[in-house]
C-alpha positions as a printed Julia matrix, in Angstrom:
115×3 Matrix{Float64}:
 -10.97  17.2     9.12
  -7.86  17.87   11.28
  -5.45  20.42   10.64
  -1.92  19.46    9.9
   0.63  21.83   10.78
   3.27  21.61    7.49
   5.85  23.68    6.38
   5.87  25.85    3.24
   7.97  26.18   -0.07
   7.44  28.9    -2.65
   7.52  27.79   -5.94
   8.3   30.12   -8.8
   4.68  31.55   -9.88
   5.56  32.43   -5.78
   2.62  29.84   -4.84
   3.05  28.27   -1.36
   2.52  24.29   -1.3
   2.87  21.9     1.69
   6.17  20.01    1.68
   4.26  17.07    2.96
   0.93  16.04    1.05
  -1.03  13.4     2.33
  -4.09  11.31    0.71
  -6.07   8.29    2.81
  -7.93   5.95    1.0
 -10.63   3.53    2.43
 -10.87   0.51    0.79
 -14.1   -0.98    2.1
 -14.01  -3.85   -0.31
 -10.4   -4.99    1.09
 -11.1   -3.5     4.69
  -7.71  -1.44    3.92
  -6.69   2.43    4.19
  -3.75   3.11    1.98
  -2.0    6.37    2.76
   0.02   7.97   -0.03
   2.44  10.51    1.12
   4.52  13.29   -0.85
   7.92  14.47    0.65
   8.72  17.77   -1.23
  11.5   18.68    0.62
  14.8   18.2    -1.34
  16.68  17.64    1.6
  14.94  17.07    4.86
  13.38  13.61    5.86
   9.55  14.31    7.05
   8.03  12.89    9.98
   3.96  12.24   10.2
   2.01  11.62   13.13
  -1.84  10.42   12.46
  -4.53   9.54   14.53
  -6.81   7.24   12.46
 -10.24   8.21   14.29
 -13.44   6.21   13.04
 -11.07   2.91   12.38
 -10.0    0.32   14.74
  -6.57  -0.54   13.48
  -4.69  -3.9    13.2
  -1.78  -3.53   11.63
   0.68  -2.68    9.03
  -0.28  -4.44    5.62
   2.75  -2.75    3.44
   5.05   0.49    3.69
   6.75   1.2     0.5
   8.54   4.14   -0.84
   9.98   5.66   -4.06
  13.08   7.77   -3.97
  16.4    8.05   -4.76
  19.69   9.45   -2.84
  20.67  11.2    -5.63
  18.08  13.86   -6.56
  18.83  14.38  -10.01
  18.58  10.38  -10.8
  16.73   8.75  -13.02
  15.79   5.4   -15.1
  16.58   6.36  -18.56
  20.04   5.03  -18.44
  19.85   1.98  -15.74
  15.88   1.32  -15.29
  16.18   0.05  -12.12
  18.19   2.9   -10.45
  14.81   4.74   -8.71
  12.35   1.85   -8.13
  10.02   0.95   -4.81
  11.05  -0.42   -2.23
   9.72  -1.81    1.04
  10.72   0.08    4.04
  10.16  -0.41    8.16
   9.87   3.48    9.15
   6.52   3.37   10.07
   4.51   2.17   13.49
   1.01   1.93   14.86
  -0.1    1.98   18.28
  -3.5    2.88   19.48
  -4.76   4.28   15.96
  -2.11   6.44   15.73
   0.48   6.11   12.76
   3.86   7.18   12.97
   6.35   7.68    9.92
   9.67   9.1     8.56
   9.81   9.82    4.92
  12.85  10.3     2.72
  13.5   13.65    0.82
  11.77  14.11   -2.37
   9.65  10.48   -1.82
   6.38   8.9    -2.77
   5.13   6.94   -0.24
   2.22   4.41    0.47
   1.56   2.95    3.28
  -1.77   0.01    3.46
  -3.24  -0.54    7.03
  -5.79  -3.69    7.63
  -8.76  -2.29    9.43
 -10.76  -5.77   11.02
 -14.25  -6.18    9.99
């Protein structure tokens, strides 16, 4: 377990949550990690840097994100206004990830690990 140095919002029971969350998932079965990542911030892209210890990483598999410019949009009108879509903000280079998210995204991001 590494410490991640994130900054802080105060909601309104004045609780303090991470503006980035982060959740890695090892998919033995596919030899995959996915990586789902939470951009609270309502108005400041995010930037995560990872190293992937234990894994021996090949590449990229699939980055995609969900978010909208407008923060206040939604489907109920036009249901394919906020939708996923792939994106090319992320690199790997000697187990360590690097990515930009969006404000207010949901990310995943699916690295091959060889077997």
């Amino acid at each position: 377990h590494t410490p991640i140095d994130i900054p802080l919002y105060s909601g309104k029971a004045q609780l303090k949550a991470a503006m980035l969350d982060t959740l890695a998932v090892w998919n033995e079965t596919a030899s995959e990690i996915a990586l789902f990542v939470v951009n609270r911030s309502d108005n400041e892209e995010a930037e995560l840097q990872l190293e992937l210890s234990g894994f021996e990483c090949r590449s990229i598999l699939q980055s995609v994100s969900l978010s909208a410019k407008d923060k206040k949009q939604t489907n109920q009108e036009n249901h394919n206004a906020v939708i996923p879509h792939e994106t090319d903000q992320v690199t790997l280079r000697d187990n360590r990830l690097t990515s930009k998210f969006e404000p207010l995204s949901f990310n995943m991001i699916r690295i091959i690990i060889p077997v």
